[in-house]
BADOLO-908520 format. One record per residue: x, z, y of N, C-alpha, C in turn; residue number from 0; residue in one letter. Coordinates in nm, 4 decimals, padded with zeros to 6 digits. Layout:
BEGIN
+----------+----------+----------+----------+----------+----------+----------+----------+----------+-----+---------+
|      nc1 |      nc3 |      nc2 |     cac1 |     cac3 |     cac2 |      cc1 |      cc3 |      cc2 | num | residuo |
+----------+----------+----------+----------+----------+----------+----------+----------+----------+-----+---------+
|        X |        Z |        Y |        X |        Z |        Y |        X |        Z |        Y | NUM |       A |
...
+----------+----------+----------+----------+----------+----------+----------+----------+----------+-----+---------+
//
This chain:
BEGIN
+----------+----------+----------+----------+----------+----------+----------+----------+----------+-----+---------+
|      nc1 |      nc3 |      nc2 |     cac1 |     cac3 |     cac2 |      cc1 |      cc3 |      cc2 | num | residuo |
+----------+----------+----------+----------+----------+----------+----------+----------+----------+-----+---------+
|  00.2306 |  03.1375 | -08.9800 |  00.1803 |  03.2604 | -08.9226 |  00.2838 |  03.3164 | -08.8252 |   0 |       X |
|  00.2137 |  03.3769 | -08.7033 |  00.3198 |  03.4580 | -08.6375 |  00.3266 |  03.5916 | -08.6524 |   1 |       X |
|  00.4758 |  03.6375 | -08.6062 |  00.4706 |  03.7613 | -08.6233 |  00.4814 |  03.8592 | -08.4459 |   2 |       X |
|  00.4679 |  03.9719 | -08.4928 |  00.4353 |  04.0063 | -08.3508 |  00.5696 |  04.0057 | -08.2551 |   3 |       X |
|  00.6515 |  04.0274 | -08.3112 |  00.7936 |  04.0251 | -08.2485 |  00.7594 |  03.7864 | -08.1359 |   4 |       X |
|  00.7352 |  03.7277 | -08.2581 |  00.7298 |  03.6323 | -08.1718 |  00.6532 |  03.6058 | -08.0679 |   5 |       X |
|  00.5286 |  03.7120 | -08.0986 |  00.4091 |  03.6505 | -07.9669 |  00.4752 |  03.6966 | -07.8176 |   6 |       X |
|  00.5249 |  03.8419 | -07.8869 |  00.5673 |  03.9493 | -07.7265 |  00.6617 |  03.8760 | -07.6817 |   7 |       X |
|  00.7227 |  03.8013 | -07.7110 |  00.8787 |  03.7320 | -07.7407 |  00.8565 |  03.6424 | -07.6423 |   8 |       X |
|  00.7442 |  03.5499 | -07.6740 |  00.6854 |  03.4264 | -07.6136 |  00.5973 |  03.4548 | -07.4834 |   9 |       X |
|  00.5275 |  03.5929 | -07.5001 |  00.4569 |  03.6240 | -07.3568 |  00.5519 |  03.6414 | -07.2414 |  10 |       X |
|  00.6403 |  03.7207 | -07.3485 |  00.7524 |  03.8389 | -07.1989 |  00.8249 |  03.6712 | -07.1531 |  11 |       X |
|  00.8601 |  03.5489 | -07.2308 |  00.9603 |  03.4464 | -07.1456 |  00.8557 |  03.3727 | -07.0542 |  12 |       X |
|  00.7280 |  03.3913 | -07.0691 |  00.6267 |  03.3527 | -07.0291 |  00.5486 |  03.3777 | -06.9002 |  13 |       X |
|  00.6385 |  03.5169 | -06.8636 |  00.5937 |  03.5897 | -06.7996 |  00.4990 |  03.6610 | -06.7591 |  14 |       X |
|  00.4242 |  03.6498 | -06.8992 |  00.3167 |  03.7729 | -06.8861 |  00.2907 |  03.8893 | -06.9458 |  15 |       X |
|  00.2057 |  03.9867 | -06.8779 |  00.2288 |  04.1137 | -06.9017 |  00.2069 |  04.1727 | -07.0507 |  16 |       X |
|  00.2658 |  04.2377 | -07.0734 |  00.2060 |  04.3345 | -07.2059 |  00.1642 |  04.4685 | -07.2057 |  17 |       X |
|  00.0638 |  04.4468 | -07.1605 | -00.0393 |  04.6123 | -07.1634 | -00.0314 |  04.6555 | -07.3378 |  18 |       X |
| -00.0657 |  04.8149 | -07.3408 | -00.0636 |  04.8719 | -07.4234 | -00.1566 |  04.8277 | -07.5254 |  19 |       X |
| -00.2542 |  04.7451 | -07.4925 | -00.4157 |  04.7334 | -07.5439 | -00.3914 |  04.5860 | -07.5931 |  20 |       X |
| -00.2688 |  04.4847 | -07.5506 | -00.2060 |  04.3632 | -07.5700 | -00.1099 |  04.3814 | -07.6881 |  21 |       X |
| -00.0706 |  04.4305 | -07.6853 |  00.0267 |  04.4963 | -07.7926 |  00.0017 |  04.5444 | -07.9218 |  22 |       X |
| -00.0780 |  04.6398 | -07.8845 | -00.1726 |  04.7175 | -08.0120 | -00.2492 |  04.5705 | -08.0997 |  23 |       X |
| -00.3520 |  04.4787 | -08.0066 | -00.4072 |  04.3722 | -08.0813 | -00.2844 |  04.2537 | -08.1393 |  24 |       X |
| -00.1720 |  04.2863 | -08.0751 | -00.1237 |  04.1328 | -08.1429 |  00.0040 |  04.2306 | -08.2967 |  25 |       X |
|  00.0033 |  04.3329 | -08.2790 | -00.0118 |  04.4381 | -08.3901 | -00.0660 |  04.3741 | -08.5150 |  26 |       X |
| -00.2050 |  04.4183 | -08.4457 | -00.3027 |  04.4061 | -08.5503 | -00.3494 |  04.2901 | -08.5923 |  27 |       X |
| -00.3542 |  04.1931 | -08.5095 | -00.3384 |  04.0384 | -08.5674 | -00.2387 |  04.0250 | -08.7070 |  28 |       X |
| -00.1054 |  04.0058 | -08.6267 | -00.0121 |  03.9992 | -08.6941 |  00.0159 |  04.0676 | -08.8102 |  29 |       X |
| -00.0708 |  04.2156 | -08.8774 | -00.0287 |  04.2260 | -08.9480 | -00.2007 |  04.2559 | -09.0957 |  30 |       X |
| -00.3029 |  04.1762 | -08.9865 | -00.4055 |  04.1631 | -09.0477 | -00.3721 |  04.0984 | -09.2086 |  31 |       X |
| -00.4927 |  04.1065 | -09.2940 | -00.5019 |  04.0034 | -09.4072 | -00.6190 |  03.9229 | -09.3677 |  32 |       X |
| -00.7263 |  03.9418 | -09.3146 | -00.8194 |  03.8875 | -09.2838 | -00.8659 |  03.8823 | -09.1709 |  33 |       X |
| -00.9701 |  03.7694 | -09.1267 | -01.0195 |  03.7570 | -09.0357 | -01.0817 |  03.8769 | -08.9927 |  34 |       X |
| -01.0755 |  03.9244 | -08.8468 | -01.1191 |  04.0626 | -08.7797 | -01.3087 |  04.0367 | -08.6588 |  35 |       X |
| -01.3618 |  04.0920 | -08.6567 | -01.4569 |  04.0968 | -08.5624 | -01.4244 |  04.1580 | -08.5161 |  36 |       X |
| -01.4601 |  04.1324 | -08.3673 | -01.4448 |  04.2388 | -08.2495 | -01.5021 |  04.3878 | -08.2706 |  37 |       X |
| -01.5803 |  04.3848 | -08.3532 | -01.5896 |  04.5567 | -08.4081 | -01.5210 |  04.6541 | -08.4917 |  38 |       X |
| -01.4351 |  04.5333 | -08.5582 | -01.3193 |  04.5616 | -08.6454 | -01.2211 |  04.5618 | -08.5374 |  39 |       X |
| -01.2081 |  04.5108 | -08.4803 | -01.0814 |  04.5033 | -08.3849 | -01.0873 |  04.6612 | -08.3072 |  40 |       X |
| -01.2068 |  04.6922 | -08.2470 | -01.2426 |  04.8013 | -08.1504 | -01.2018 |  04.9286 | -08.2543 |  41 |       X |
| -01.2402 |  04.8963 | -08.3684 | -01.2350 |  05.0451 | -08.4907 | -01.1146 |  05.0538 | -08.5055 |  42 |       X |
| -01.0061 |  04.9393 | -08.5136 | -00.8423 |  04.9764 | -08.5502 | -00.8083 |  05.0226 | -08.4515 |  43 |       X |
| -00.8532 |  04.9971 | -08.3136 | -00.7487 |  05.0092 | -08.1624 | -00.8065 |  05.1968 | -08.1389 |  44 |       X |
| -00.9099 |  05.1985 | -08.1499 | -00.9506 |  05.3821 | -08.1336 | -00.8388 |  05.3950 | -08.2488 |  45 |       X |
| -00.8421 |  05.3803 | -08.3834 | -00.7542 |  05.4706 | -08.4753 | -00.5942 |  05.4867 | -08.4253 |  46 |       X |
| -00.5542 |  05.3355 | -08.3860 | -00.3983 |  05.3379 | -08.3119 | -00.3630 |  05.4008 | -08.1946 |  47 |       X |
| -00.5089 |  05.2917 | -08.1341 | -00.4307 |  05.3680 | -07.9690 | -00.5197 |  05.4794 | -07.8608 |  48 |       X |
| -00.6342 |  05.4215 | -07.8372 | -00.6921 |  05.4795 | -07.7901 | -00.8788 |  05.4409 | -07.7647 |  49 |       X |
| -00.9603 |  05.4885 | -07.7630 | -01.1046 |  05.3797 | -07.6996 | -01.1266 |  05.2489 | -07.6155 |  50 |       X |
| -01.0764 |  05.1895 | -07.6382 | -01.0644 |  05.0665 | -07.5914 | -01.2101 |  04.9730 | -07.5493 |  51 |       X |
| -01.2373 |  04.9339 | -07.4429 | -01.3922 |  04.8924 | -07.4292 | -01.3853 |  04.7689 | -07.4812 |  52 |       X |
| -01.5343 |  04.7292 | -07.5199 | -01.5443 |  04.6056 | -07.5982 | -01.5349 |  04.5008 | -07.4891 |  53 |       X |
| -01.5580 |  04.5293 | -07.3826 | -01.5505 |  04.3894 | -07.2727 | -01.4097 |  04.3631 | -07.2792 |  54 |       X |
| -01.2508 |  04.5297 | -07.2530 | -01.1533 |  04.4655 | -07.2841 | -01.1208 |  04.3897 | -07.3913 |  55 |       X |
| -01.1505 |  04.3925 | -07.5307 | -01.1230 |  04.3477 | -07.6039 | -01.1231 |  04.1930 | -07.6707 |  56 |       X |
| -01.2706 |  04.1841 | -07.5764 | -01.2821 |  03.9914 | -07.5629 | -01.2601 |  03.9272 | -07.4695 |  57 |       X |
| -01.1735 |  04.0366 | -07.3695 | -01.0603 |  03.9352 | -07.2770 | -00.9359 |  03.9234 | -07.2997 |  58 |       X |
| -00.9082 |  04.0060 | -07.3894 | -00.7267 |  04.0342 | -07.4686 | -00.7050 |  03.9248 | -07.5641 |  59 |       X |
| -00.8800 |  03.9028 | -07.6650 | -00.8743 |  03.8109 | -07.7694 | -00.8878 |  03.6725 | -07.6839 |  60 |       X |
| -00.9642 |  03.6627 | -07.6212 | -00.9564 |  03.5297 | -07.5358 | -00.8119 |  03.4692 | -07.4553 |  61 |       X |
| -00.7501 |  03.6073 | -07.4414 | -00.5920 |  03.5303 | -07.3563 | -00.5236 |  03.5055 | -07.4687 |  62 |       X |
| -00.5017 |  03.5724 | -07.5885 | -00.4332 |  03.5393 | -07.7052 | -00.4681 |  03.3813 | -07.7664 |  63 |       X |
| -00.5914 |  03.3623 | -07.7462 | -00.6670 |  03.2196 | -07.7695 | -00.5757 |  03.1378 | -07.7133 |  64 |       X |
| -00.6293 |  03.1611 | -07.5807 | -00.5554 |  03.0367 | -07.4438 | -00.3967 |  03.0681 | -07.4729 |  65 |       X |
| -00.3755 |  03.1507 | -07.5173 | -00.2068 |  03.1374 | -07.5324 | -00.1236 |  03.0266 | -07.6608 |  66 |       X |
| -00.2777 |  03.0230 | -07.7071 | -00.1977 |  02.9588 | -07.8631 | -00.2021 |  03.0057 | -07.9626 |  67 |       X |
| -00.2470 |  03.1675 | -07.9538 | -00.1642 |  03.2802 | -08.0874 | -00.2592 |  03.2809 | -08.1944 |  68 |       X |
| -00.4158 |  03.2957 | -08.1441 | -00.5150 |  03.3440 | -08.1997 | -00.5806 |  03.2214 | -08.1985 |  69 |       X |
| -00.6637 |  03.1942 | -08.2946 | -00.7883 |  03.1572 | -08.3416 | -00.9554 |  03.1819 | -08.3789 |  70 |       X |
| -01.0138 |  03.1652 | -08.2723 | -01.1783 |  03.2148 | -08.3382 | -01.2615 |  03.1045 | -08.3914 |  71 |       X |
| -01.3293 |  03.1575 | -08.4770 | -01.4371 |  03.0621 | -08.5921 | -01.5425 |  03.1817 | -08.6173 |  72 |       X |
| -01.6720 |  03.0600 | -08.6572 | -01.8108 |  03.1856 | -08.6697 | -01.7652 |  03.1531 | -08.8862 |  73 |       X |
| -01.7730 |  03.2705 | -08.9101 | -01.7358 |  03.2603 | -09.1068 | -01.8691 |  03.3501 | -09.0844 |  74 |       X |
| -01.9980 |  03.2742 | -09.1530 | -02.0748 |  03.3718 | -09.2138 | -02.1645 |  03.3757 | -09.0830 |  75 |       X |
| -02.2191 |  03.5153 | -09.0197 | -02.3044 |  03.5847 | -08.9910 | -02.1991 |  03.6291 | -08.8703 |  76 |       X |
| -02.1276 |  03.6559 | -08.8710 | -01.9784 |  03.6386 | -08.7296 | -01.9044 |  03.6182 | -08.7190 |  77 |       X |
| -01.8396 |  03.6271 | -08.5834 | -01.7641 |  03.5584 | -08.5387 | -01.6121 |  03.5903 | -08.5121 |  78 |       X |
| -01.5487 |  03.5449 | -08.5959 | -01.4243 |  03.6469 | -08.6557 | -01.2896 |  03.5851 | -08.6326 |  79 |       X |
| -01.1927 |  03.6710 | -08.5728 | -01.0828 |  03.6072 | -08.4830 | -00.9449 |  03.6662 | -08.5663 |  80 |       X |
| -00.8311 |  03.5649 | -08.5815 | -00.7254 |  03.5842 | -08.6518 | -00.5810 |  03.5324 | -08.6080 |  81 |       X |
| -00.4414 |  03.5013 | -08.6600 | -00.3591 |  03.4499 | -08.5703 | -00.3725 |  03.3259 | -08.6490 |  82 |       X |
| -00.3300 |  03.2298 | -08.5623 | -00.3304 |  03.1174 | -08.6185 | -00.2487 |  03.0544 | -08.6958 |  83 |       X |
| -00.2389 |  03.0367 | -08.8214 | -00.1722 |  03.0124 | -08.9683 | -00.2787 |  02.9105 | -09.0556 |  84 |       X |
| -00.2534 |  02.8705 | -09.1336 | -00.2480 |  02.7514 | -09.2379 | -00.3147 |  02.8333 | -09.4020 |  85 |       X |
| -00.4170 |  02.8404 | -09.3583 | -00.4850 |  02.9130 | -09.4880 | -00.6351 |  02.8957 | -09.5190 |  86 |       X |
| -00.6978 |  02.9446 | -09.5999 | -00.8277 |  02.8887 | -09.5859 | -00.9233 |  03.0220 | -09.6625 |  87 |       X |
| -01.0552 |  03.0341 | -09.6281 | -01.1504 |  03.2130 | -09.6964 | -01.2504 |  03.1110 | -09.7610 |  88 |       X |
| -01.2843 |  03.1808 | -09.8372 | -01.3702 |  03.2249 | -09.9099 | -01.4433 |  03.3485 | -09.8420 |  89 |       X |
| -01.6330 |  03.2867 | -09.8454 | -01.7235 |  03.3955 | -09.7768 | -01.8230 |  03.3919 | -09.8980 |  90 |       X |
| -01.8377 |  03.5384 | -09.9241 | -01.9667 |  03.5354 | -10.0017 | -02.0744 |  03.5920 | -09.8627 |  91 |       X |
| -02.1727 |  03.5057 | -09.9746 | -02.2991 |  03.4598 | -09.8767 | -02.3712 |  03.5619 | -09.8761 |  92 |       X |
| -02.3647 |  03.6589 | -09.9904 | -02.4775 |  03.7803 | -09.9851 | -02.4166 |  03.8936 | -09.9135 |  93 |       X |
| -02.2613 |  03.9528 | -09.9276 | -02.2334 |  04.0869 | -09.8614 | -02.1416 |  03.9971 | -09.7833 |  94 |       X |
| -02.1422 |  03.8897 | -09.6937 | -02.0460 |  03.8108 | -09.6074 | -01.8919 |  03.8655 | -09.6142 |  95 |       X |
| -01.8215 |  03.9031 | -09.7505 | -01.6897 |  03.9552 | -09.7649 | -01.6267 |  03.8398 | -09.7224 |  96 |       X |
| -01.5438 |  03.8399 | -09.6892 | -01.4086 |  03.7019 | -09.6746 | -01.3026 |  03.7549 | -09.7258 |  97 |       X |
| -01.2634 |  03.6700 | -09.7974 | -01.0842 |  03.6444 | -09.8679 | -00.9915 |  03.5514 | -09.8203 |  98 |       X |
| -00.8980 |  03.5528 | -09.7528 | -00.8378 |  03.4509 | -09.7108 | -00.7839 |  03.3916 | -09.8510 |  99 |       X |
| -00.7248 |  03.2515 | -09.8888 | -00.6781 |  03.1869 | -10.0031 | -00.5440 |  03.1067 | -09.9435 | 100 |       X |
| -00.4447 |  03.0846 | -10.0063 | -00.3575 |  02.9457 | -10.0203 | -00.3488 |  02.9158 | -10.0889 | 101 |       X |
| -00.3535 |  02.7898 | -10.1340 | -00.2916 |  02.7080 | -10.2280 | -00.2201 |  02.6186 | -10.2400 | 102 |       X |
| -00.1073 |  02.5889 | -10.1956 |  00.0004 |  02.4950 | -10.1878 |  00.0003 |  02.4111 | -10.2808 | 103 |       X |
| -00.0504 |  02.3937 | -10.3928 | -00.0445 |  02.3238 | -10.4797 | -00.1508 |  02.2305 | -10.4449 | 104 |       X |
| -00.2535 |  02.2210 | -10.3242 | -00.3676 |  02.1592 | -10.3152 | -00.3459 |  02.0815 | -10.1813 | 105 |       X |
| -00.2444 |  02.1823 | -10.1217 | -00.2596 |  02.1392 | -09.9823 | -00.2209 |  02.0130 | -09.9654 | 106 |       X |
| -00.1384 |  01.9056 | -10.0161 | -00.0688 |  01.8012 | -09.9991 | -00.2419 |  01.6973 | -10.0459 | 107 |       X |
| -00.2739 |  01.7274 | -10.1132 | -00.3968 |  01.6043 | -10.1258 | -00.5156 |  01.6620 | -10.0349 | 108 |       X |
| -00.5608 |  01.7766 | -09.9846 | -00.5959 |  01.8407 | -09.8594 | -00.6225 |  01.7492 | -09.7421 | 109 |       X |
| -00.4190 |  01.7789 | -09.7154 | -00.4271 |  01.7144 | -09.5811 | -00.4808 |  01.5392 | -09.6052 | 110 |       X |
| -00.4089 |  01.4794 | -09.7140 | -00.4251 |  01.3645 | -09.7315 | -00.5394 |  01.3229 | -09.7079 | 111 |       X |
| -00.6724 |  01.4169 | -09.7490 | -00.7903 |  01.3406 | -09.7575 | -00.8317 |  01.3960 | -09.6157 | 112 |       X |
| -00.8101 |  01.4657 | -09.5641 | -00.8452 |  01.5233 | -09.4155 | -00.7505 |  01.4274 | -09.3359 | 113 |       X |
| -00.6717 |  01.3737 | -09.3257 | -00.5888 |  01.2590 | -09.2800 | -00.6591 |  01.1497 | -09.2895 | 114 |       X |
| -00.7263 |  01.0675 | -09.4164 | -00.8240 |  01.0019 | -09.4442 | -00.9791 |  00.9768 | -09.3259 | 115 |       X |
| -01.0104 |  01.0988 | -09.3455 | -01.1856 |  01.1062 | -09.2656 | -01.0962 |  01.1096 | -09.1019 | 116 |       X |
| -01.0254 |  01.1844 | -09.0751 | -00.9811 |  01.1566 | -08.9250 | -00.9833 |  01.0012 | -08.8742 | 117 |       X |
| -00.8819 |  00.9299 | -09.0129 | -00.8521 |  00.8027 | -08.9296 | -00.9872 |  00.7201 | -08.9694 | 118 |       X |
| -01.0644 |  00.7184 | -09.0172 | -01.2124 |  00.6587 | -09.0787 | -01.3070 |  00.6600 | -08.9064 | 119 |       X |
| -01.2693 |  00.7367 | -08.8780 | -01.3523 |  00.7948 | -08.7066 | -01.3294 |  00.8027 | -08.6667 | 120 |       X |
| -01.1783 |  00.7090 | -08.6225 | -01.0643 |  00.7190 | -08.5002 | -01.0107 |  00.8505 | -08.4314 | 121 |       X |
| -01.0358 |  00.9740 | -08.5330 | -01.0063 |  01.0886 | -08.4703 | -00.8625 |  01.1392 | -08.4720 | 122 |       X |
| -00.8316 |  01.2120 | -08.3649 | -00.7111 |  01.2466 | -08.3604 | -00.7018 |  01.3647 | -08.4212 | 123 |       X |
| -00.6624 |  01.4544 | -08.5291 | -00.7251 |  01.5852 | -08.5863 | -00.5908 |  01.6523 | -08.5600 | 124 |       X |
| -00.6111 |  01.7844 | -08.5179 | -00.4583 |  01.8803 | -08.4842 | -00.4646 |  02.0144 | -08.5675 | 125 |       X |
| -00.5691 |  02.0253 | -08.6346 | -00.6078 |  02.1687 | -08.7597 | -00.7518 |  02.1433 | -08.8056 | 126 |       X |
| -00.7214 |  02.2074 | -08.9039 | -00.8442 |  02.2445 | -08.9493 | -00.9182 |  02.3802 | -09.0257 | 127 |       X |
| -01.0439 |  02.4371 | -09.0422 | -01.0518 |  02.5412 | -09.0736 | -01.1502 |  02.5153 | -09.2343 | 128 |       X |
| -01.0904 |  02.5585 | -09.3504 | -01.2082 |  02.5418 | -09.4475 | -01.2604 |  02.6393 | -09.5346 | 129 |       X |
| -01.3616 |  02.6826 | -09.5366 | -01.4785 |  02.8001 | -09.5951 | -01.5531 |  02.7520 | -09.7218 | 130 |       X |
| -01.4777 |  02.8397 | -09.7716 | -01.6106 |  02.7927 | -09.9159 | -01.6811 |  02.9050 | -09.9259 | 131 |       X |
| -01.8094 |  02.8575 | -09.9389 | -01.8877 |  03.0028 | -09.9517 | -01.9421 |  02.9798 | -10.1019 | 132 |       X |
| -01.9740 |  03.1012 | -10.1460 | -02.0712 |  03.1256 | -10.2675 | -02.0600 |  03.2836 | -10.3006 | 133 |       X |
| -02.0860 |  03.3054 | -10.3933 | -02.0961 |  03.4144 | -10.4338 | -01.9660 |  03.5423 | -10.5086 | 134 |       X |
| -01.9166 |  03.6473 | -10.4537 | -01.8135 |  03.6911 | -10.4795 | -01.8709 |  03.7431 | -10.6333 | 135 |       X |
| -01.7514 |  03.7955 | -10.7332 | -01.7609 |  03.8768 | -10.8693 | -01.8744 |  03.9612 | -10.8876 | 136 |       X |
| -01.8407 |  04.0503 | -10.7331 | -01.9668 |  04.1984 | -10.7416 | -02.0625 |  04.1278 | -10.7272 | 137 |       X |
| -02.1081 |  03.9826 | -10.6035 | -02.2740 |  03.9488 | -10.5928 | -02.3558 |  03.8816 | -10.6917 | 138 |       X |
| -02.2208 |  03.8170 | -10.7410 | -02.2429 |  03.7262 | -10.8903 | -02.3586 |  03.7983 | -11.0026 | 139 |       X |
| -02.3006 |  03.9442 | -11.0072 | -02.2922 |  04.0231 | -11.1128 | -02.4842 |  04.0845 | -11.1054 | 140 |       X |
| -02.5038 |  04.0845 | -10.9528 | -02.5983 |  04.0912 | -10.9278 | -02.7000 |  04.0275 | -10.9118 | 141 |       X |
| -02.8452 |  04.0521 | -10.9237 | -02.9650 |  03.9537 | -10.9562 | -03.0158 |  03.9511 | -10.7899 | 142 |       X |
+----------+----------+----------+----------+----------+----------+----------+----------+----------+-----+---------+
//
């Protein structure tokens, strides 16, 4: 995972700019637990910084993309953007909650078998993203 000190770190030798609205999101990346939607993203940046338009916001998340930093995936019902780290959610299917998970204790036979299906299909694989969905405690609980 990065932290925000490294992204600004890596833009500013990079030479690109850091607007206030650049800053605030790699903030909030960086110090997210979970994957964010751009409506989640828009609701933290009014509370921090200021009204921020949604068109800026999926050009800030898109340069963070092309930079390397960020990651987007559809989990569920949307389409939800995070920094890019080595972890894996859990989505329940009825109130689409997500939990991010690690388990280090899994990851070594993980990669192994994801190492496996790559070379089975001559693929070259550089990440991967994995979702288990089912049902959280509260939906469980419910009929």
């Amino acid at each position: 995972m990065y932290t925000a000190e490294h992204v600004t770190t890596t833009l500013t030798q990079r030479g690109l700019r850091l607007t206030p609205v650049r800053r605030a999101l790699i903030d909030i990346f960086c110090t997210a637990s979970l994957p964010l939607t751009v409506q989640e993203l828009l609701d933290v940046l009014a509370a921090r910084v200021r009204q921020v338009n949604k068109t800026t916001v999926y050009r800030e998340v898109e340069f963070l993309i092309s930079q390397g930093f960020v990651q987007e995936f559809q989990l569920g019902a949307s389409c939800r953007y995070e920094v890019i780290g080595h972890h894996h959610h859990l989505l329940c299917e009825r109130c689409q909650t997500v939990q991010c998970v690690e388990f280090p204790e899994v990851e070594t036979v993980l990669e192994s078998s994801l190492g496996q299906v790559a070379d089975r299909f001559n693929f070259q694989a550089n990440g991967h993203i994995l979702t288990i969905t089912g049902r959280c405690i509260s939906c469980s609980s419910k009929t």
